[in-house]
N, C-alpha and C positions, 0 to 999 in steps of 0.2 A: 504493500500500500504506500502509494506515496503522499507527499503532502497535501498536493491541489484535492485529493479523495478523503481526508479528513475535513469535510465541511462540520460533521457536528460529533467533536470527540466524546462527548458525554453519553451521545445514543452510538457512536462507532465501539466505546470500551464497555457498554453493557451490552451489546453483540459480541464483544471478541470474549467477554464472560462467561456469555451464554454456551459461547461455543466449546471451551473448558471445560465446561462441567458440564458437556454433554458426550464430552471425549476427543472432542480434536484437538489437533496438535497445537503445544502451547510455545508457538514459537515465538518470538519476540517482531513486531512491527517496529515500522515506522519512531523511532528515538521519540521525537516532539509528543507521540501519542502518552510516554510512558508516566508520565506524571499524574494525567487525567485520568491511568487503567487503575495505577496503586490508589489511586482519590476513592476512582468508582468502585472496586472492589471492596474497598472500608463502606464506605456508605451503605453497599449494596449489603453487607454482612456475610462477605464469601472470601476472604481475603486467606485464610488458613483452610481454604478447598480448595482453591487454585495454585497456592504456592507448591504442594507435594510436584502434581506435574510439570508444571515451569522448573523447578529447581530441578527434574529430574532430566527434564530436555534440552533445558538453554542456561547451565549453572553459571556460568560464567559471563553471560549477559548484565548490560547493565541493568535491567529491567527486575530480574533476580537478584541483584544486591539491592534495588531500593526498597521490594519485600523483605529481604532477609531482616533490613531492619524494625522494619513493621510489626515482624510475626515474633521476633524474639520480645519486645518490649509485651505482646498480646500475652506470648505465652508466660510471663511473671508474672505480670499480674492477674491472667487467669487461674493460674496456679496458687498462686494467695486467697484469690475469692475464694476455690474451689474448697480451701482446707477450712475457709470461715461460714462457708454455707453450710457445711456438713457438721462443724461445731456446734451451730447455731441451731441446726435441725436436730440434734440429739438432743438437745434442750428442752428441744418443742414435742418430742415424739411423746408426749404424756398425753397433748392435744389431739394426737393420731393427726394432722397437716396435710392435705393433699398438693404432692408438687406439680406445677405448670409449667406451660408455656415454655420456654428456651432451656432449662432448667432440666422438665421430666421432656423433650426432645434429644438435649443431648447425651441422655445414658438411653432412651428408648433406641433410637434410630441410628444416632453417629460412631462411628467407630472411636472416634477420642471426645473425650469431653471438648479439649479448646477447638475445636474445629465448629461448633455451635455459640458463637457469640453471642449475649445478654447483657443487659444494661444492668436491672434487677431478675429478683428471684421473689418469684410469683406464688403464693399457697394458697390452697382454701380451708376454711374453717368454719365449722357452724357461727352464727352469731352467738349463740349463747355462749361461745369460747374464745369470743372475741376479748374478752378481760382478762383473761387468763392467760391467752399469747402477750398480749399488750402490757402486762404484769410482768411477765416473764422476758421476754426482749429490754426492757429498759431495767430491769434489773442483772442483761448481761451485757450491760454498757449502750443500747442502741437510744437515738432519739426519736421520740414519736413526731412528725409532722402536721401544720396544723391542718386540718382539711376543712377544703372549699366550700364543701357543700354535705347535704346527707344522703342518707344511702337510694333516694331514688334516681339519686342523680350520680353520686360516687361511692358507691358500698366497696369499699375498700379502705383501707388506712395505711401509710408509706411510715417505714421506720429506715432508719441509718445510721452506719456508723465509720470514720474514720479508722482504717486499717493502718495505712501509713500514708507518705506524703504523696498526692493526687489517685492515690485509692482511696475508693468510698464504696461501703457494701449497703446497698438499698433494699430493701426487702418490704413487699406487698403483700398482707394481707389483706386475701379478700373475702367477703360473707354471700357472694353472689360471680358466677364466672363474667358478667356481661353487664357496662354501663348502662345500655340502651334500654330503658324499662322495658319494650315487650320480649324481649328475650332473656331478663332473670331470672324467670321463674320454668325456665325451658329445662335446664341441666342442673339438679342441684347437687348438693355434698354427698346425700345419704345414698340417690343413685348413682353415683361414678366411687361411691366406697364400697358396693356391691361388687364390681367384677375389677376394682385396682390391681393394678400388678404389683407386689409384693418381692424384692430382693433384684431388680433391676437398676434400682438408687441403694445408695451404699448404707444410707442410714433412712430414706422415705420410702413414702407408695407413689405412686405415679400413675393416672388414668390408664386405662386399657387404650388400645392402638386405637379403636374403630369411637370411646369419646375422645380421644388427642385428635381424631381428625376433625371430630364433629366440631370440638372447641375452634381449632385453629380454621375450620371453612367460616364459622360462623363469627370469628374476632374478626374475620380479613374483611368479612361483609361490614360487620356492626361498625367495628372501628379504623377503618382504613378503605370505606369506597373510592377512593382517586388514587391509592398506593399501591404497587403491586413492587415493593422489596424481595429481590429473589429469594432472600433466606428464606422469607415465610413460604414463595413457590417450593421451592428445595423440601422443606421441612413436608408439604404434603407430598412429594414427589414419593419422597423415602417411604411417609406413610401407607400409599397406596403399595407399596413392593412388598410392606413388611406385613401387611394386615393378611390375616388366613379366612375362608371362606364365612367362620364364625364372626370375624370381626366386620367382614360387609352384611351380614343377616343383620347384627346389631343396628349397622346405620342407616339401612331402609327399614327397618321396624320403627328408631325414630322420628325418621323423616314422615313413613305412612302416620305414625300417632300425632304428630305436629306439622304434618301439612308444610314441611319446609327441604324436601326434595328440590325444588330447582334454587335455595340459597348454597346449600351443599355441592351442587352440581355447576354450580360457579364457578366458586372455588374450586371445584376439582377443574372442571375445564381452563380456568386462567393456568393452570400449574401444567396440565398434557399441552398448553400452547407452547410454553417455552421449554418444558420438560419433555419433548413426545418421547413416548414406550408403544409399545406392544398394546395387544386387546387388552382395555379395560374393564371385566364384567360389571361394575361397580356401574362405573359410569352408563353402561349401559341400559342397569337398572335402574338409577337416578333419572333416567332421560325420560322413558317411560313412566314414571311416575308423575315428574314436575307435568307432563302432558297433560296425566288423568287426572290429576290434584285441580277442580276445578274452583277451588276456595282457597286457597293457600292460606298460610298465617298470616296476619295482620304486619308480622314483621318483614316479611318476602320484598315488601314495597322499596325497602330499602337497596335493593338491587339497583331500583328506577333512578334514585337519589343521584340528583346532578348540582348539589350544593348547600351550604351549611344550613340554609332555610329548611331545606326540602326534608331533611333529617329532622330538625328540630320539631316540624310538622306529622313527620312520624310518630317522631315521641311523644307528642301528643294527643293523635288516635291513639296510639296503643296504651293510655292511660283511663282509669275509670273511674268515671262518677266526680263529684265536683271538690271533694275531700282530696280526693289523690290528685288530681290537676292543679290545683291549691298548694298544694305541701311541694308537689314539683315545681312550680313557678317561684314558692320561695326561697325553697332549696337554691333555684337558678341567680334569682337576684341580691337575692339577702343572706350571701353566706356569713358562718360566724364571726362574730368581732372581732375574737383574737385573731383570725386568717386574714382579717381584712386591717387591722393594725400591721403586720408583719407583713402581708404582700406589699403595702403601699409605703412601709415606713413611719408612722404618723407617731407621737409620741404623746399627745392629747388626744381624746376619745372625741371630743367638741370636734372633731374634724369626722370624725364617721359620715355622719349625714349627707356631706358634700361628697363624699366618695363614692359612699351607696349610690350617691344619683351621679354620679359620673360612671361610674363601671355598668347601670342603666343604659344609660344615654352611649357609650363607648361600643357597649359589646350590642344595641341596637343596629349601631352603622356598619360592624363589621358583618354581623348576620343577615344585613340585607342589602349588604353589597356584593358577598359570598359568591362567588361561582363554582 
């Protein structure tokens, strides 16, 4: 490739990505391009899955030393988190915790742990054990964070702590998989503690393969309609390879019970676009259904979603009766004081008022400017 064919390196080095990890050869392009591919690989969350074949085909490339140093700084301090998450979870195992997202990904599917990169570590817990974590985490040095809002808007609560210098171990608990009110009460704690996998995490349980996929089609929908991050592609990729015929009976059983076969079949299809494999029965099953599904969930809509309005107007069908539409509109605008002292700053309370109506009036223009 030469230079004048570099018109847009951003979408040329998530193609030359693509092409990585789907097995071509990881030759080195065009010098000028190299800076933009190491950029998008970090962004993308693939950087320690492309590095093995690069380092193994073009070592000595300059392209390969600007990874090498990337992956080693990744790999210390993934190696730090990894001994403080597992510290942290032996803590918690009295809770019984269920691990997520990047987390229960990278011992389900990945051959190493750092080859699945995470910002936090994601759990779930009943609410009523939501004191008892919370108790327990800041009495093993962690700080609780103030939250924004309540739980119909963020059922989750963020702890953290200071490992060492520009390490920080973040950790989500959450009392609900999904922000999005109509999709809380879809996947709860007590059904994905029925078929957990058990001794696949060194010290947790971890969702069975067929809800790891449910969750992650259904997060890619709820919380990232305009993103399509190839790790989360990847991470269903692997899913679909590793699940066994039980684990696709599972996800059309839920889908048939919740009428959300074609949000599942989304996701799975965004992922065989950039990921293609072989037949997929699954998908096939999914395809046929979202057809005869002639009422879908109230939440499907969200597929349609072309901008922050159109969401927010989801979450408001899918809310009920004037009690709960009430409690989520305050939740939105009138988060707690102390969240709203510490986001803004303010050192007097006598400044609240002007704030409240400014974070009104702010997040009005951004929501219906939104594309």
């Amino acid at each position: 490739m030469n230079q004048s064919e570099a018109t847009n390196p951003i979408k040329d080095s998530r193609d030359w990505l693509v092409s990585i990890l789907n097995g071509a050869p990881a030759k080195p392009h065009y010098p000028a391009d190299y800076q933009s591919f190491v950029s998008s690989a970090e962004l993308e969350g693939v950087s320690a899955l492309v590095y093995p074949p690069l380092i193994e085909q073009a070592p000595q490339s300059d392209l390969a030393a600007r990874f090498r140093d990337q992956i080693r700084q990744h790999a210390a301090r993934t190696m730090l988190l990894q001994e403080e998450r597992i510290r942290v979870l032996q803590i918690l195992n009295k809770t019984d915790p269920l691990i997520l997202k990047g987390e229960a990904m990278a011992y389900a599917c990945y051959r190493q742990y750092q080859e699945r990169p995470m910002t936090d570590l994601d759990i779930l817990v009943p609410d009523t054990r939501l004191k008892s974590v919370s108790d327990s985490l800041i009495e093993a040095g962690y700080r609780r964070a103030d939250s924004s809002s309540g739980d119909l808007v963020m059922p989750q609560v963020s702890f953290s702590k200071i490992l060492t210098l520009g390490v920080t171990n973040v950790l989500d608990v959450h009392t609900a998989l999904f922000n999005r009110p109509g999709l809380q009460n879809l996947l709860g704690y007590e059904e994905l503690l029925i078929c957990a996998q058990h001794g696949k995490h060194p010290v947790g349980m971890i969702p069975s393969l067929g809800n790891l996929l449910i969750h992650a089609s259904l997060h890619l929908m709820a919380h990232h309609f305009n993103s399509r991050r190839l790790i989360w592609l990847y991470d269903i990729k692997l899913l679909l390879e590793k699940m066994s015929d039980e684990d696709d009976r599972h996800v059309i059983k839920f889908c048939q019970r919740h009428r959300l076969a074609a949000a599942i079949l989304k996701a799975v299809q965004a992922s065989r676009v950039v990921f293609p494999s072989g037949h997929c029965a699954l998908s096939d099953q999914l395809e046929k259904q979202a057809v005869a599904q002639i009422a879908p969930h109230i939440s499907t809509g969200l597929l349609k979603a072309e901008s922050q309005f159109s969401l927010v107007i989801q979450d408001w069908n899918s809310l009920r009766g004037i009690r709960q539409r009430g409690t989520w509109l305050r939740q939105h605008l009138l988060p707690a004081p102390d969240y709203m002292m510490q986001r803004y700053n303010l050192v007097g309370k006598w400044r609240l008022p002007f704030y409240y109506l400014w974070r009104i009036l702010r997040g009005s223009v951004k929501l219906f400017s939104s594309k």
